[in-house]
C-alpha positions as CSV (number, residue, x, y, z in Angstrom):
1,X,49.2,-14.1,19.8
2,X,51.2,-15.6,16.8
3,X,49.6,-16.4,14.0
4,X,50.8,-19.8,13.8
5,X,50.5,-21.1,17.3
6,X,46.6,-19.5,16.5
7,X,46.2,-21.2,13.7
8,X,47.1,-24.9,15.4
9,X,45.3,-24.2,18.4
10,X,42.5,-23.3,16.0
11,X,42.5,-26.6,14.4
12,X,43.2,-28.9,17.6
13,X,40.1,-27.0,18.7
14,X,38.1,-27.8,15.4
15,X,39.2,-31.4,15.8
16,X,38.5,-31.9,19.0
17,X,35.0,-30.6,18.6
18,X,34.2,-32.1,15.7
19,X,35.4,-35.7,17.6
20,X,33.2,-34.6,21.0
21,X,36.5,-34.2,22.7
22,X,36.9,-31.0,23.6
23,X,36.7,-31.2,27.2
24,X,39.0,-34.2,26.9
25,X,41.3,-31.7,24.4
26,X,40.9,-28.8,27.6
27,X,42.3,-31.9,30.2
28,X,45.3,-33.2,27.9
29,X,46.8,-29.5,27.1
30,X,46.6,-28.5,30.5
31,X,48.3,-31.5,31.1
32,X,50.7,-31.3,28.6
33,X,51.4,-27.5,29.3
34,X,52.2,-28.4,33.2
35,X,54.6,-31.2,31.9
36,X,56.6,-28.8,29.8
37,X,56.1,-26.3,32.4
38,X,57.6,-28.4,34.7
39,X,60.4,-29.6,33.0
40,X,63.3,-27.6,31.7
41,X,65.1,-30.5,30.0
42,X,62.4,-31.6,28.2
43,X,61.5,-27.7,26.8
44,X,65.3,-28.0,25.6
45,X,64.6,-31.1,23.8
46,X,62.0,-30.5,22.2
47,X,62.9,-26.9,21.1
48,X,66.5,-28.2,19.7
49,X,67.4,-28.9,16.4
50,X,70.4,-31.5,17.3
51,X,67.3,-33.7,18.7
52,X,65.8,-35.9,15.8
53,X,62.1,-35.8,14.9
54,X,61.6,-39.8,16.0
55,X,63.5,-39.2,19.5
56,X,61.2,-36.3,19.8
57,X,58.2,-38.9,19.1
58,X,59.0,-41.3,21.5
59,X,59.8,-38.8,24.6
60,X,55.8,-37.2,23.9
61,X,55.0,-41.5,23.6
62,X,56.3,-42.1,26.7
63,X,55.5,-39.5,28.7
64,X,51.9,-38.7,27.3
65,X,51.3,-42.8,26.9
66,X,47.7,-43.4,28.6
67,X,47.5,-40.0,29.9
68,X,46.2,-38.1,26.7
69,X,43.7,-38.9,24.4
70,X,44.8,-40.4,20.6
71,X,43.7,-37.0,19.0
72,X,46.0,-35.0,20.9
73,X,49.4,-37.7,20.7
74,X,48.0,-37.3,16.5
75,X,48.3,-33.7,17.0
76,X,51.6,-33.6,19.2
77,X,53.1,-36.2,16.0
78,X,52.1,-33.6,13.9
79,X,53.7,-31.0,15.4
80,X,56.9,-32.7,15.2
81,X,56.5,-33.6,12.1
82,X,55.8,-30.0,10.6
83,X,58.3,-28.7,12.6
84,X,56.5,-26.8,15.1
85,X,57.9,-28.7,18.4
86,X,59.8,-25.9,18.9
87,X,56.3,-23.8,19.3
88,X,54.4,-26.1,21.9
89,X,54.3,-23.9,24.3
90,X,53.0,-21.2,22.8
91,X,50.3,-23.3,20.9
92,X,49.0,-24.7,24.0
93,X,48.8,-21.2,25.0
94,X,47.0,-19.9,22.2
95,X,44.6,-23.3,22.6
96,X,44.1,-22.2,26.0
97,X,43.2,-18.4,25.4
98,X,40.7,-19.9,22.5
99,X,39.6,-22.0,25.1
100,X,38.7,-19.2,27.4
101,X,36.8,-16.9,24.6
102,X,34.7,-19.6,23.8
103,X,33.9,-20.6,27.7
104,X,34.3,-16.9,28.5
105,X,36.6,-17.0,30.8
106,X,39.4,-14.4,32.2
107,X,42.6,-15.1,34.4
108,X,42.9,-13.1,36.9
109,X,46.6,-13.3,38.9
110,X,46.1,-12.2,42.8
111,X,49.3,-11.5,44.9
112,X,48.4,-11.3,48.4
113,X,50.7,-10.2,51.3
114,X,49.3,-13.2,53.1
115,X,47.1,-16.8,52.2
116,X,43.5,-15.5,51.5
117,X,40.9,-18.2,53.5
118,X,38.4,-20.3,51.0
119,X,35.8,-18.0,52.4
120,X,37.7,-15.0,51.4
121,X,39.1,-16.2,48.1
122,X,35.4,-17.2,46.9
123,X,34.4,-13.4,47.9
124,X,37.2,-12.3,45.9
125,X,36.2,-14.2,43.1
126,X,32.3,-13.5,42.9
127,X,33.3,-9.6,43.0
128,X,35.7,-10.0,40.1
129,X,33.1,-12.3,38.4
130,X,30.7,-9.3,38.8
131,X,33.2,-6.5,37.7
132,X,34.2,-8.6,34.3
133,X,30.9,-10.2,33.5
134,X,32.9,-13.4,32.8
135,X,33.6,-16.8,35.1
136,X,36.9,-16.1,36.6
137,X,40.4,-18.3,36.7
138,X,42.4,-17.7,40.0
139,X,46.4,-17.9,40.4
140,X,46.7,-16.9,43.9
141,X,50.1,-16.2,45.0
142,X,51.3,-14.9,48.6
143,X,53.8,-11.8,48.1
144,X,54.8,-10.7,51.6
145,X,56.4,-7.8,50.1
146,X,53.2,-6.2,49.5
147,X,52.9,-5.3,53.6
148,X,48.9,-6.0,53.3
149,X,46.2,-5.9,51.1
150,X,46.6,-7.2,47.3
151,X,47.2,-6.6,43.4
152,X,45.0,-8.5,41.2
153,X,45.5,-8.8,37.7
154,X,42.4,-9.3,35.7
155,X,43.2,-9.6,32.1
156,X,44.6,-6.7,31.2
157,X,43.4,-4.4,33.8
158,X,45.6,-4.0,37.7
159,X,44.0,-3.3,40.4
160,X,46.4,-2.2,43.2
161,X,45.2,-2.2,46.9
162,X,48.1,-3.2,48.6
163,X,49.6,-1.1,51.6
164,X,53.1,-0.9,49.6
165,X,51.1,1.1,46.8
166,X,49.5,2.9,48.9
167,X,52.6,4.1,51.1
168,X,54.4,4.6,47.9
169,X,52.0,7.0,46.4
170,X,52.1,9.0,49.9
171,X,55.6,8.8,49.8
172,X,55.1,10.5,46.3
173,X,52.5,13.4,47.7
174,X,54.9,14.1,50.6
175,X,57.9,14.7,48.6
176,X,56.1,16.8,45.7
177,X,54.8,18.8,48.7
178,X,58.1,19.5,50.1
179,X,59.2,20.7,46.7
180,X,56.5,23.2,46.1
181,X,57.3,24.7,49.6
182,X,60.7,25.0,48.9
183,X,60.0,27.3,45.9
């Protein structure tokens, strides 16, 4: 993680706590973080340096106007002001990861060959919950490529049960086979 997007995330969290707004803080940078996500154009704008500080201002103001508490527009102004528009992104990132050591939280990405049912996507969640010992954070994502089964990412471990893996790795066996039978 940078060190500087740590270090703002660090104090947005410090603020935040120290107002009784964290979970307010949580809502707002997720909010803010889909926004950018969302938007292209507006990552351009507020990464360039041809865009002035107060234009940069009054895009967060009206787009964040009534949606986000005043402690996160004061710490989005201050961004811009220092400088640092250009590392939003990563600094809502970094506030997020902080976020999920102190709540003790992992994400864990799931590619699935097909839509997992609720039933079957709580399941998959209490088992991952019990192999990490922390709450668990969900991006499911159908990948038909897979054939069947899944690969789930759980922080930095991969866990790959899918039939394309598994053909793959026979597809491997086989063909070392036929090359120690040839010798």
């Amino acid at each position: 993680m940078d060190p500087v997007a740590r270090r703002y995330a660090q104090a947005l969290t410090e603020e935040a706590q120290s107002a009784g707004q964290l979970d307010a803080a949580d809502a707002d940078v997720a909010l803010v973080a889909e926004t950018l996500d969302g938007s292209r154009e507006l990552r351009l704008a507020l990464t360039s340096p041809v865009v002035p500080s107060p234009k940069k201002r009054a895009v967060l103001d009206r787009l964040f106007e009534g949606r986000v508490s005043d402690l996160t527009t004061r710490f989005l102004h201050l961004l811009v002001e220092k400088q640092r528009d250009g590392q939003i992104p990563d600094i809502l990132e970094a506030y997020r990861l902080l976020r999920d050591e102190r709540t003790g939280t992992v994400e864990a990405t799931v590619r699935t060959a097909r839509p997992l049912s609720a039933e079957e996507a709580e399941r998959l969640k209490t088992a991952l919950q019990g192999r990490s010992g922390k709450t668990v954070r969900m991006d499911l994502r159908v990948d038909p490529s897979l054939i069947g089964g899944l690969v789930v990412r759980l922080g930095d471990v991969v866990y790959d049960r899918s039939v394309r893996h598994q053909l793959d790795t026979l597809r491997g066996q086989l063909a070392q086979r036929a090359a120690v039978s040839l010798n």
